[in-house]
TORTOR-832595 format. One record per residue (C-alpha): residue number from 1; residue in one letter; x, y, z. Coordinates in Angstrom, 3 decimals. Last residue first. Layout:
N
   seq   type          u          v          w
   NUM      A          X          Y          Z
...
% end
This chain:
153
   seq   type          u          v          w
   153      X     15.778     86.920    107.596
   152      X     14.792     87.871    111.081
   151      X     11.482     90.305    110.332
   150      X     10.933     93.993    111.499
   149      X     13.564     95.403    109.442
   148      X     11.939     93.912    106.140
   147      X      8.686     95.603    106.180
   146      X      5.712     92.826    105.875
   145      X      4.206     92.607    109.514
   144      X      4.467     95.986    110.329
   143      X      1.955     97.284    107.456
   142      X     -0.079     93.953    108.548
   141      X     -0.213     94.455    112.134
   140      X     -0.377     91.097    113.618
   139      X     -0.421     91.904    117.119
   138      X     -3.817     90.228    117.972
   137      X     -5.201     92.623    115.949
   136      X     -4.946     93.447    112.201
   135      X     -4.898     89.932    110.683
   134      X     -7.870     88.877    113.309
   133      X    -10.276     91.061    111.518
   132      X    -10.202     88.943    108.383
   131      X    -11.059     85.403    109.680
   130      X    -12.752     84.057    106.808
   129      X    -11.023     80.866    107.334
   128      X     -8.928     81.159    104.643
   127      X     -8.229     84.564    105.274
   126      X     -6.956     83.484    108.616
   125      X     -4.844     80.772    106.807
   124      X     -3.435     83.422    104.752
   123      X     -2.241     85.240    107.891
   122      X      0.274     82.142    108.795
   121      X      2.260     83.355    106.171
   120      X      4.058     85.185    109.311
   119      X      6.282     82.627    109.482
   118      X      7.500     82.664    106.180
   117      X      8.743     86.156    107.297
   116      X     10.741     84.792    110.183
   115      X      9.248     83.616    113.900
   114      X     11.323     84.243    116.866
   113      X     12.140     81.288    119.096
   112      X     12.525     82.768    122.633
   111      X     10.522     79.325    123.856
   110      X      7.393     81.899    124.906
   109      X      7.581     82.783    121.345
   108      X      7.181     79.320    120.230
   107      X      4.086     79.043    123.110
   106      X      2.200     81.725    121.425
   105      X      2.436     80.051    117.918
   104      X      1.351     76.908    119.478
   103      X     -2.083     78.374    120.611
   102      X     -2.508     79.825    117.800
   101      X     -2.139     76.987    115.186
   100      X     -4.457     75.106    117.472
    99      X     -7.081     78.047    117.473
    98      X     -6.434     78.105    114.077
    97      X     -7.039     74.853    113.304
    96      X     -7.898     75.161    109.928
    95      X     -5.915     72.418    108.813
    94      X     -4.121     74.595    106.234
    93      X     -3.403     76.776    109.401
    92      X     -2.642     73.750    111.812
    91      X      0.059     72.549    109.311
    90      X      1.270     76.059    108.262
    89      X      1.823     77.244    111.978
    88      X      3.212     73.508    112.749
    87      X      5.888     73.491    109.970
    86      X      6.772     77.077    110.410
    85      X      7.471     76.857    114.455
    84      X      9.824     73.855    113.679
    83      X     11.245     75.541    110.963
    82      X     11.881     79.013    113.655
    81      X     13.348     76.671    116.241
    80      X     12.778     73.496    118.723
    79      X     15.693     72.654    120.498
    78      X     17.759     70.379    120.126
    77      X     20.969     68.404    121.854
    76      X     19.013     67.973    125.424
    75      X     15.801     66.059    123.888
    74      X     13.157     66.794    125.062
    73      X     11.747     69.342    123.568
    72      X     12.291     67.780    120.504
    71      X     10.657     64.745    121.695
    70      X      7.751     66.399    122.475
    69      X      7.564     68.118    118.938
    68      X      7.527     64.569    117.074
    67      X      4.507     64.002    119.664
    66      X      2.979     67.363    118.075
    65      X      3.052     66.146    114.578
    64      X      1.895     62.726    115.797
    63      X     -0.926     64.207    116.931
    62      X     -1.284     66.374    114.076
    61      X     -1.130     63.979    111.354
    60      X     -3.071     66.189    108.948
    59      X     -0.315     64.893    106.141
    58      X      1.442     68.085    105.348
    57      X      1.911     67.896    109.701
    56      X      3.100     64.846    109.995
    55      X      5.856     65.357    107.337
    54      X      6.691     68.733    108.526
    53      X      7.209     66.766    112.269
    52      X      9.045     64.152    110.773
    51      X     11.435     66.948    108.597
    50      X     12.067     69.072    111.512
    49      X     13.086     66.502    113.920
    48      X     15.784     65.160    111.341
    47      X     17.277     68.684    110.433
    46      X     17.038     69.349    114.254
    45      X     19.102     66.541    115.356
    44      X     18.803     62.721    115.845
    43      X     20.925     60.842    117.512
    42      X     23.064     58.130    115.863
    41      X     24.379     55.271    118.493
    40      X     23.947     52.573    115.738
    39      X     20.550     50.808    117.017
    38      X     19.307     54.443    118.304
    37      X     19.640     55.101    113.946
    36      X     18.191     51.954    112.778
    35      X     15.144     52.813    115.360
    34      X     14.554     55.673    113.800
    33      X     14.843     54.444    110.214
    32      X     12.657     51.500    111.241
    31      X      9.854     54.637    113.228
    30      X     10.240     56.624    109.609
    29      X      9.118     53.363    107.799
    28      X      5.628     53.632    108.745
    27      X      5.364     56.941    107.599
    26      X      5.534     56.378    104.448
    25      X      3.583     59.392    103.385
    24      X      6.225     60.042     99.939
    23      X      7.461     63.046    101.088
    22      X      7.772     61.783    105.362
    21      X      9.966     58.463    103.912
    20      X     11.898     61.065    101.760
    19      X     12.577     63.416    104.826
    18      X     13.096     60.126    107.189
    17      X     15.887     59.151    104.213
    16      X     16.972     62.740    103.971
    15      X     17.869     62.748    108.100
    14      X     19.095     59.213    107.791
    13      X     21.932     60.834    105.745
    12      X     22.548     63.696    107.466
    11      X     22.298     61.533    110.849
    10      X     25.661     59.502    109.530
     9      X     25.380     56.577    107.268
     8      X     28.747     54.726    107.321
     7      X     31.315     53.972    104.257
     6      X     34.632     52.436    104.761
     5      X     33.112     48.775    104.957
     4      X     30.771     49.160    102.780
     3      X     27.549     46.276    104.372
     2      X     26.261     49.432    105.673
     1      X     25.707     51.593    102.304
% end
């Protein structure tokens, strides 16, 4: 697609190539494609963030999951939002790490970014853990959690 001459990858397009690379746990291509893209002036954007750190995550590759995240932060053009808060409650949740998962979910709201219904999956992972009583305190009121008008759609 480079060598066209009226044809040039734009971040949409390196955004489904790092989303494929991330699918298909080749990770090790996603820092080429990166580089590719600083090499032609092409910044990333939340579509692109949002599919490295998902891809981390899936894999158990937290701390690179959470470097991904620092980079969001970062950067001046994006800011993390309500995928990026999904992708690292259901990472740390299937991981059990839901201290972790916790921890981060408390900083997303501190960042004004307010979680959707997807979001508040998150409650499976206490069951997962066994953690029953945390699903009704906390602030996770399951009768509130699960009617429409309290949940961004």
């Amino acid at each position: 697609m480079k060598s066209v001459v009226d044809r040039k990858p734009d971040v949409y397009t390196y955004s489904v190539l790092i989303s494929s690379c991330a699918k298909f746990r080749r990770f090790y291509l996603i820092e080429r494609v990166l580089a590719d893209m600083s090499y032609l002036g092409i910044e990333c954007n939340n579509v692109t963030y949002n599919s490295i750190i998902d891809g981390y995550g899936k894999a158990g590759k937290f701390e690179k999951m959470e470097n991904s995240l620092t980079d969001v932060i970062d950067n001046e053009n994006c800011q993390p939002d309500v995928f990026t808060l999904n992708s690292l409650i259901g990472s740390y949740g299937n991981g059990r790490k839901i201290d972790t998962m916790e921890k981060w979910y408390d900083e997303f709201q501190l960042l004004d970014v307010t979680p959707d219904i997807k979001t508040f999956n998150m409650m499976k992972s206490y069951g997962k853990a066994g953690m029953y009583d945390k699903i009704k305190t906390d602030g996770f009121h399951g009768e509130e959690v699960f009617r429409s008008d309290n949940v961004n759609m």
